[in-house]
Each structure stands twice: as C-alpha cells, then as structure tokens.
C-alpha positions in Angstrom: -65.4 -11.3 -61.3 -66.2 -8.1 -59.1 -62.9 -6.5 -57.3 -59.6 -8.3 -57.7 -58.8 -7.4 -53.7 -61.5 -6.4 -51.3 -61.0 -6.1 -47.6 -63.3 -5.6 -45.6 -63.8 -4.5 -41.8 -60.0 -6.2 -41.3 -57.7 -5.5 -38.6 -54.5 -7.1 -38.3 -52.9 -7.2 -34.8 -49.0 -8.0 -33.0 -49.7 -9.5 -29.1 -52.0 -6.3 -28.4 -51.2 -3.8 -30.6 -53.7 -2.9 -33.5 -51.0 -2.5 -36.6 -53.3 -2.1 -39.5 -57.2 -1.4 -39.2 -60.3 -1.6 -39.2 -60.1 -1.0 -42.6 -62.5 -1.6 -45.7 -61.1 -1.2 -49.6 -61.3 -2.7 -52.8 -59.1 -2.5 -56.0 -60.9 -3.7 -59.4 -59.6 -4.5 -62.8 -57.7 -2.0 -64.9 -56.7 0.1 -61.3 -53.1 1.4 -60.8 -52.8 1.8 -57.2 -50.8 3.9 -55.0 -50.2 3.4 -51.3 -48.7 5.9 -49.3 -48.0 7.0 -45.6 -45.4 7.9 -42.9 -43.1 5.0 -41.2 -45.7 2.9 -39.1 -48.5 3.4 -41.2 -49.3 -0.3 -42.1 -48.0 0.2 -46.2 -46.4 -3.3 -45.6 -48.6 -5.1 -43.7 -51.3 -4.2 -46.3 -49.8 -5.5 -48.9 -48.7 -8.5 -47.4 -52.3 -9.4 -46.7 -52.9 -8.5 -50.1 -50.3 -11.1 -51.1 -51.6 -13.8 -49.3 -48.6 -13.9 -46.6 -50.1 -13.1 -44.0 -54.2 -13.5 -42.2 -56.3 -11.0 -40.6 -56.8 -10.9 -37.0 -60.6 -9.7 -37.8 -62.6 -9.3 -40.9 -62.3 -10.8 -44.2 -59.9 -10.6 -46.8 -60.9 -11.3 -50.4 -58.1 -12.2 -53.2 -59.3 -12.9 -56.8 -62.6 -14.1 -55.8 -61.4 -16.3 -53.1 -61.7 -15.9 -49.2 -58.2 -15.8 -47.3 -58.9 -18.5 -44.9 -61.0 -20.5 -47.1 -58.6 -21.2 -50.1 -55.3 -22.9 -50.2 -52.8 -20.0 -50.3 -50.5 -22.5 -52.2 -52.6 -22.3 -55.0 -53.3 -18.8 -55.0 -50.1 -16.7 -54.6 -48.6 -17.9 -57.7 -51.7 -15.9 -59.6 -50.6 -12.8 -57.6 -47.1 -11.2 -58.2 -45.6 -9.6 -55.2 -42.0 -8.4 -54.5 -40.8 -6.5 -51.2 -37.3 -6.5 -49.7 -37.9 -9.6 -47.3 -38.6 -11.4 -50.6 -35.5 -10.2 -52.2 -33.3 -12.0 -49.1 -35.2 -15.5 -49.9 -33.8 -15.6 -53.3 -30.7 -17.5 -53.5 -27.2 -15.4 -54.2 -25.8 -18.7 -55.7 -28.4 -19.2 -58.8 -28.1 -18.1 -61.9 -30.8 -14.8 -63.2 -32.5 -17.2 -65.5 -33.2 -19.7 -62.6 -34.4 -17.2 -60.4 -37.0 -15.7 -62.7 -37.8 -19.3 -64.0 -38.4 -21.0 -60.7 -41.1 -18.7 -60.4 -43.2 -20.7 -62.6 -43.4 -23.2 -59.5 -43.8 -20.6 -57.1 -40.1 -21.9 -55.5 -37.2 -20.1 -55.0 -34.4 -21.9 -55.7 -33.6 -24.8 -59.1 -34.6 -28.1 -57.8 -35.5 -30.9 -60.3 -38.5 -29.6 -62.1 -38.4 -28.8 -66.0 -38.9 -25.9 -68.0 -40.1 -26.3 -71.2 -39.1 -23.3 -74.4 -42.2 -21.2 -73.3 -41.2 -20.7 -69.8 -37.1 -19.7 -70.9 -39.0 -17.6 -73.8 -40.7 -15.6 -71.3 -38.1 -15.2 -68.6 -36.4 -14.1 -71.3 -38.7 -11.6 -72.9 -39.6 -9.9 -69.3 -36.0 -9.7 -68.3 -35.7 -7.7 -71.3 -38.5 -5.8 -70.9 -36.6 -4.4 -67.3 -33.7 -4.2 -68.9 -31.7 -7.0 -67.8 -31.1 -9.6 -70.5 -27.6 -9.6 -70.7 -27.3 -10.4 -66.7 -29.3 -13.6 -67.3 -26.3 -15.9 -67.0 -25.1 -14.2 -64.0 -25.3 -15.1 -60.3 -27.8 -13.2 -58.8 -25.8 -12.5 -55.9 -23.2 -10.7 -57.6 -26.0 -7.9 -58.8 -26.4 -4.1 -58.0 -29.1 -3.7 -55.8 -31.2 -2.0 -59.0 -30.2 -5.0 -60.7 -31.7 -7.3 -58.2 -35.2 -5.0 -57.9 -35.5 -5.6 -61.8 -34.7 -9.5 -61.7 -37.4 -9.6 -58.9 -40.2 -7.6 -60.4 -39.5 -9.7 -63.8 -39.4 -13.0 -61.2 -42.7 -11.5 -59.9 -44.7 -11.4 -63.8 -43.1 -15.2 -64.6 -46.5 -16.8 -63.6 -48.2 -14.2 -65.7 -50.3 -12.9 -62.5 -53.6 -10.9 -62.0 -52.2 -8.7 -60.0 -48.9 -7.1 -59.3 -47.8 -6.0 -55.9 -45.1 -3.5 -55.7 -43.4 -3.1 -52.0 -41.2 0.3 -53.1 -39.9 -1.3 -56.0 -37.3 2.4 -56.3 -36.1 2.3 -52.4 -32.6 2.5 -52.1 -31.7 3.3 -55.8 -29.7 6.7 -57.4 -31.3 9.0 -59.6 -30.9 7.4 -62.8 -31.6 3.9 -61.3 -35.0 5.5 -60.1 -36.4 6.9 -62.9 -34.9 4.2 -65.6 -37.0 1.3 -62.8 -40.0 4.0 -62.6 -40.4 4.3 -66.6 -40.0 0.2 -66.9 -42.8 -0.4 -64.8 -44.9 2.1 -66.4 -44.3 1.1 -70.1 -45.1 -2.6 -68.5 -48.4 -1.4 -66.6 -49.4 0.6 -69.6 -50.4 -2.4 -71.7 -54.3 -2.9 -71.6 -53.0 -6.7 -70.7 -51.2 -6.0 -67.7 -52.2 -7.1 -64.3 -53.7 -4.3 -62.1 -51.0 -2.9 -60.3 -50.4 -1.7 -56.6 -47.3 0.2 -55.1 -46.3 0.8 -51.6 -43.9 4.0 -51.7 -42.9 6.2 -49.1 -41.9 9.3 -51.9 -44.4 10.8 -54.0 -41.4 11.0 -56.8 -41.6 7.3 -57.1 -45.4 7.6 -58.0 -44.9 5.6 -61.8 -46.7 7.4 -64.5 -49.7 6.1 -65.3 -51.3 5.7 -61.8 -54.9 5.7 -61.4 -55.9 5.6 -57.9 -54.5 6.4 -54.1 -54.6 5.4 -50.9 -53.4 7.5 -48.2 -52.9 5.4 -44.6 -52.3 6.9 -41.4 -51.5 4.8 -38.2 -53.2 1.9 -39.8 -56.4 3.7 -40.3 -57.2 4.9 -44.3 -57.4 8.4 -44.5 -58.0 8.8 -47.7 -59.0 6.8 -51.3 -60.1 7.0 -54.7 -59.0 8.4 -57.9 -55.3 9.7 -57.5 -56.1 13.5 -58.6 -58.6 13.8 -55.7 -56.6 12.4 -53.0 -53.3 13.5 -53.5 -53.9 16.9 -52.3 -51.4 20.0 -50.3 -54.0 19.7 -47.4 -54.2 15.9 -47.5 -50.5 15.4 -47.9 -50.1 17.9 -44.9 -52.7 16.3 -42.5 -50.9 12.3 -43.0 -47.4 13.3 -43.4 -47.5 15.9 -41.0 -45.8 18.9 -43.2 -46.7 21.6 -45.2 -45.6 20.9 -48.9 -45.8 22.3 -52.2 -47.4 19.7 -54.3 -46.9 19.6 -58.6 -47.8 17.2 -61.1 -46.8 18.4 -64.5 -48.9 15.9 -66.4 -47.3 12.6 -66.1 -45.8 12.6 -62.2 -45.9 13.9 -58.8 -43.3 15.8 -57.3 -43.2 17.4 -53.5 -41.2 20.0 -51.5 -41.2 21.6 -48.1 -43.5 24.8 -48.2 -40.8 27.7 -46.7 
C-alpha cells in the first residue's frame, strides 16, 4: 500500500462558499499527525473527509487504498477510527460503557441483537483499561465526566482495531490534570510500533501528544504549511497562521506557546 490518506486537488464547498481547499496531502504508515489552525480554518472538515463522512466537491480523496466515491463507505469506516464531539452526541446516554465500546465492532451505536463473542469483551476490556476507564464499564455512559466520555470514545474508536486513528481535539474542554493524564494515554497507545497511524485536530499547541511526527498548519482552508513537525512548527509560521507573535518551546517531548510581550 502507498499513503494510508492522500487528497488530492480537493475542495469541499457549503452553497458557494469554498470551506476547505484546493488542497493536496498525504499521510503514510508510521506518521503521527498534527493539524492545526485558527477557528474557520477547515481542521474539521478535513478530518471528516478523512473519515469517510463527508465527499469532496472537487478532486479526489483516497482512504486506505480506496477512492471515496468509488467504495462503499459502509465498509470502510469501520477500518478507520474517528472521534469528534458530533460523534460523542450519537452515542446513547442510556447504554452501558461496555456496549458502547462493543457495538463498535458493528460500526453501530447503540446494543441491538448482534453477539459478541470473549474476544470482542476481552478487547473492550483491555483498551478501556488502557485509557483508564475499566472500572466505569458497567456504568451508563450518560452519567460520565466529559473526560470520561472522550476516553470511552477514543477506546470505542480502536474496538475495530483500525488503520488509522482520527483524533477531532480529543483534550477540548478538559482541566489540567484531565489534559495531560488523556494526552499521555494516547501517546503511550500511539507509541506501540502496532498502532494505527495517528491524526489530531487541536486548536492548542499544549495538546500536541508526545510523540508526534508530522504537521500540518491550515489557514482559511488553504495549507500553509506541512511536513516533519520540527520544520513546521516554527515562531514565524505560528505568527503568520495564528496571527500573533509567540514565544514557541519544546523541551524535548512537547510544545508549549505564549504571547511574545
């Protein structure tokens, strides 16, 4: 297989407004991805092409080896694990953890009459462990934290054992220690030689996991930047997209960023 995601030439618009695009990128095998901009920038809408959720007004979309367009999407989101905040509102408040991350094995959302054999409630199991949430697996999802929830969905989101991992700002919304305890599960996961590659959407360079390889920098739908992470995540860069003049460090493992006085 050559990339894992290639777009190429797409555009994606709303009535007559051009939201994302013309763009042309491509993610291979073993990348951990970054994507970051301002409000408006297309992060989203990216991904969910990436995800198979949405189609391109123009160009062409490659996922796994397979055209979007071409290929039953049915078939091929279950091989890609995604998770956003829309997502997280189609999960039903009334099912147990265990279901939720279960039913994923179906790509459904929501206990209906299929089975599930020791393997499947082994590994639901295992990866709500691994995001530190066993103990919650008899509870109803609805009745979670918010942090709770992101690490039921991201565990939900590796039941199918995918190829790729899509990350809509898997930290939004949480405190301090909820931050950095989700930030260093995902990079112990993505750390494995066996873990899907991996892209994040973020909107904070502190919620860049450890660990990542590659970003992209996009600015009104247009990239502005791409490639390995220590080449793009520049002072000037970060000034030119965001629009502010910052003080950028990285003391060997992550990013951090503050307004230049």
């Amino acid at each position: 297989m050559g990339a894992l995601l290639h777009v190429e030439e797409v555009t994606v618009q709303r009535s007559t407004k051009t939201i994302l695009g013309p763009i042309t990128w491509q993610i291979n095998e073993g990348e951990r991805w970054v994507i970051l901009g301002p409000n408006g920038a297309g992060k989203t809408t990216l991904l969910q092409l990436l995800a198979a959720l949405i189609h391109p007004t123009q160009g062409r979309v490659e996922i796994l080896g397979e055209a979007l367009g071409a290929v039953d999407v049915f078939e091929l989101r279950p091989r890609i694990g995604f998770t956003s905040s829309a997502m997280l509102e189609l999960l039903p408040a009334d099912e147990r953890v265990m279901d939720i991350v279960l039913t994923s094995a179906y790509a459904i959302a929501g206990r209906w009459q299929e089975e599930y054999d020791l393997w499947d409630e082994s590994r639901a199991k295992a990866l709500l462990t691994t995001f530190g949430v066993r103990d919650l697996g008899e509870r109803i999802f609805g009745t979670l934290s918010e942090g709770e929830k992101k690490r039921v969905q991201i565990s939900r989101a590796l039941m199918a054992d995918p190829e790729v991992l899509l990350l809509d700002e898997p930290a939004a919304g949480l405190d301090l220690g909820g931050r950095e305890d989700i930030l260093q599960r995902i990079t112990a996961y993505t750390s494995d030689e066996h873990s899907p590659a991996t892209v994040i959407v973020t909107h904070h360079i502190e919620e860049i996991p450890a660990g990542t390889t590659h970003a992209l920098l996009l600015q009104q739908g247009l990239v502005m930047y791409s490639g390995l992470i220590g080449d793009v995540l520049t002072e000037t860069n970060i000034k030119e997209v965001f629009g502010v003049d910052i003080n950028l460090k990285f003391n060997g493992y992550r990013y951090f960023a503050s307004a230049r006085n």
